[in-house]
C-alpha positions as CSV (number, residue, x, y, z in Angstrom):
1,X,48.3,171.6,78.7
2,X,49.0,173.2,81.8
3,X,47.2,170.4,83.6
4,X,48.9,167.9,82.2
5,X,52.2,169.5,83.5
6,X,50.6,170.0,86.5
7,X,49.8,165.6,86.7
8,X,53.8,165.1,86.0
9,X,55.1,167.3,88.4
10,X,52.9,165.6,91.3
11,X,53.9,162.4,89.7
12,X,57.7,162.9,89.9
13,X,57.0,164.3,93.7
14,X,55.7,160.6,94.6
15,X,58.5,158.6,93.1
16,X,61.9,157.7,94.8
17,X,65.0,158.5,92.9
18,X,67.5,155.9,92.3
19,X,69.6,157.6,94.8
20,X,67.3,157.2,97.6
21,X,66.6,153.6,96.7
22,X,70.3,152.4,96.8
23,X,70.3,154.6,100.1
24,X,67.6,153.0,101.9
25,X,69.0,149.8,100.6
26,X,72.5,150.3,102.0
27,X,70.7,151.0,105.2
28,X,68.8,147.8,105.4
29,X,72.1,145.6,104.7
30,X,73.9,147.5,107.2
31,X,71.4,146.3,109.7
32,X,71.6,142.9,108.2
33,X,75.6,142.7,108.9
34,X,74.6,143.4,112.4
35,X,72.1,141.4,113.2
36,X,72.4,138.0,112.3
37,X,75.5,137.6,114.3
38,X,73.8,138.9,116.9
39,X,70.8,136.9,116.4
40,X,72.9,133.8,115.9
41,X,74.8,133.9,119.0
42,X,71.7,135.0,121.2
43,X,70.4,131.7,119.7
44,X,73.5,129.6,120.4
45,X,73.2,130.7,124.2
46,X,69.8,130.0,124.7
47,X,70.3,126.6,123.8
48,X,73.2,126.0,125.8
49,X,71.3,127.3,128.4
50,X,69.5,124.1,128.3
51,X,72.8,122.1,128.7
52,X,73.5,124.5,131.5
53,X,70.5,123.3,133.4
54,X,70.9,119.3,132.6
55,X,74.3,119.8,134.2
56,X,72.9,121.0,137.3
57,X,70.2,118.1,137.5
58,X,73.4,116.0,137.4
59,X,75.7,118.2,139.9
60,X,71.9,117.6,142.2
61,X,72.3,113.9,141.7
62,X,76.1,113.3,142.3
63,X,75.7,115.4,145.8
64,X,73.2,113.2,146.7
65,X,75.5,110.5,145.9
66,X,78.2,112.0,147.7
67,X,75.9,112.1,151.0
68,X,75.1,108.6,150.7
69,X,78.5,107.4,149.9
70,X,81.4,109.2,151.0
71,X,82.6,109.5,147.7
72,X,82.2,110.4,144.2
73,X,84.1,106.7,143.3
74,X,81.1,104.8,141.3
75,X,79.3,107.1,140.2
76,X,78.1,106.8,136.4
77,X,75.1,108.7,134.8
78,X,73.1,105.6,134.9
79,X,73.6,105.0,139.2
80,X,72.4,107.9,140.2
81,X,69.0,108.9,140.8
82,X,68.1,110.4,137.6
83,X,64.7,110.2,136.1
84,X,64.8,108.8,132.1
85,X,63.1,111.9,131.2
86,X,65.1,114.9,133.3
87,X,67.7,115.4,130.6
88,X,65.4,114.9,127.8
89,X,64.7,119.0,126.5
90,X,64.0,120.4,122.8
91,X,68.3,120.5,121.9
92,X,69.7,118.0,124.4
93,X,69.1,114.3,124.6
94,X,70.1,112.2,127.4
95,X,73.3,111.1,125.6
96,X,74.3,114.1,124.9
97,X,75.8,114.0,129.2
98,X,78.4,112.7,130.2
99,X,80.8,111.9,132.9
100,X,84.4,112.3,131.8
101,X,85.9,112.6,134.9
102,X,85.1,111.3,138.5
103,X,87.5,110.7,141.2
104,X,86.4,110.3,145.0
105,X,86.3,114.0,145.4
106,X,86.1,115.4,142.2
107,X,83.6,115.2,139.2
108,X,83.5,116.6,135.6
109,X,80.3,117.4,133.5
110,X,80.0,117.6,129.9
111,X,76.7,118.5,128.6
112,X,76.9,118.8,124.6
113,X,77.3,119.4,121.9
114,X,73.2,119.1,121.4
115,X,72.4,116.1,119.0
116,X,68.6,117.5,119.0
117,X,69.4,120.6,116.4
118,X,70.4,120.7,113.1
119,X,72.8,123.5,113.7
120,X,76.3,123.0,112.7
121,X,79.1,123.7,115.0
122,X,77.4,123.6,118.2
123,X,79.6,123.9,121.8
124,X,79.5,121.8,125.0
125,X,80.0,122.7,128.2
126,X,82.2,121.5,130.8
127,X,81.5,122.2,134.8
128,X,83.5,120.7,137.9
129,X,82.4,119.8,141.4
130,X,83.1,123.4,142.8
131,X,80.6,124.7,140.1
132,X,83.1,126.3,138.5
133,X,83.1,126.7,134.8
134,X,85.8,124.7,132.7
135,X,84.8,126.3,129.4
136,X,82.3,126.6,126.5
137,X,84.0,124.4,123.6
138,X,83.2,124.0,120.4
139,X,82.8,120.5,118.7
140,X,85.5,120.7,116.5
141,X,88.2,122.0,118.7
């Protein structure tokens, strides 16, 4: 008898109480809340970061255009001196760049929003000829 007592009392000692249970779960969603947002936008970046570097293949391209011609007047995605495959990454297809402004001594880049993901809501990024950053927009703004 007194074994037997003995057997449930190091029985109860290895199982968790309810209370601990809805503790350590509490804990983990906690951690959860923090995160995926964080995980989320990490990813976001590092895609953009792709964008970020097709730009600057471009901003190359239209300086060398500049040399040769005095001007940024003319100067399209398709004239300059871009191979078919430098924009071509994992997120970002060629199309996905684009020229919306160009004056003789100005330029715009867009690059994005990446048509290579299946993530909804994804930004594009805008940089002038001074390298300076218009803004990370998102798609449906």
């Amino acid at each position: 008898m007194q074994m037997r007592k003995l057997v449930q009392d190091v029985r109860r000692k290895q199982a968790f109480t309810l209370v601990e249970l809805m503790i350590v779960v509490t804990i983990v969603a906690i951690l959860a809340l923090i995160a995926i947002p964080l995980y989320s936008a990490n990813t976001t970046a590092s895609i953009m970061s792709e964008g970020i570097a097709g730009a600057g293949v471009i901003r190359s391209a239209l300086r060398v255009w500049y040399s040769q011609n005095g001007t940024y007047t003319g100067a399209t995605l398709s004239s300059l001196a871009i191979g078919s495959n430098d924009l071509q990454g994992k997120y970002f297809a060629q199309t996905d760049y684009s020229l919306p402004t160009v004056t003789a001594s100005t330029y715009v880049i867009k690059a994005g929003p990446p048509s290579l993901t299946t993530r909804a809501n994804m930004p594009y990024y805008e940089i002038n000829d001074l390298g300076s950053k218009l803004g990370t927009y998102y798609s449906n703004q």
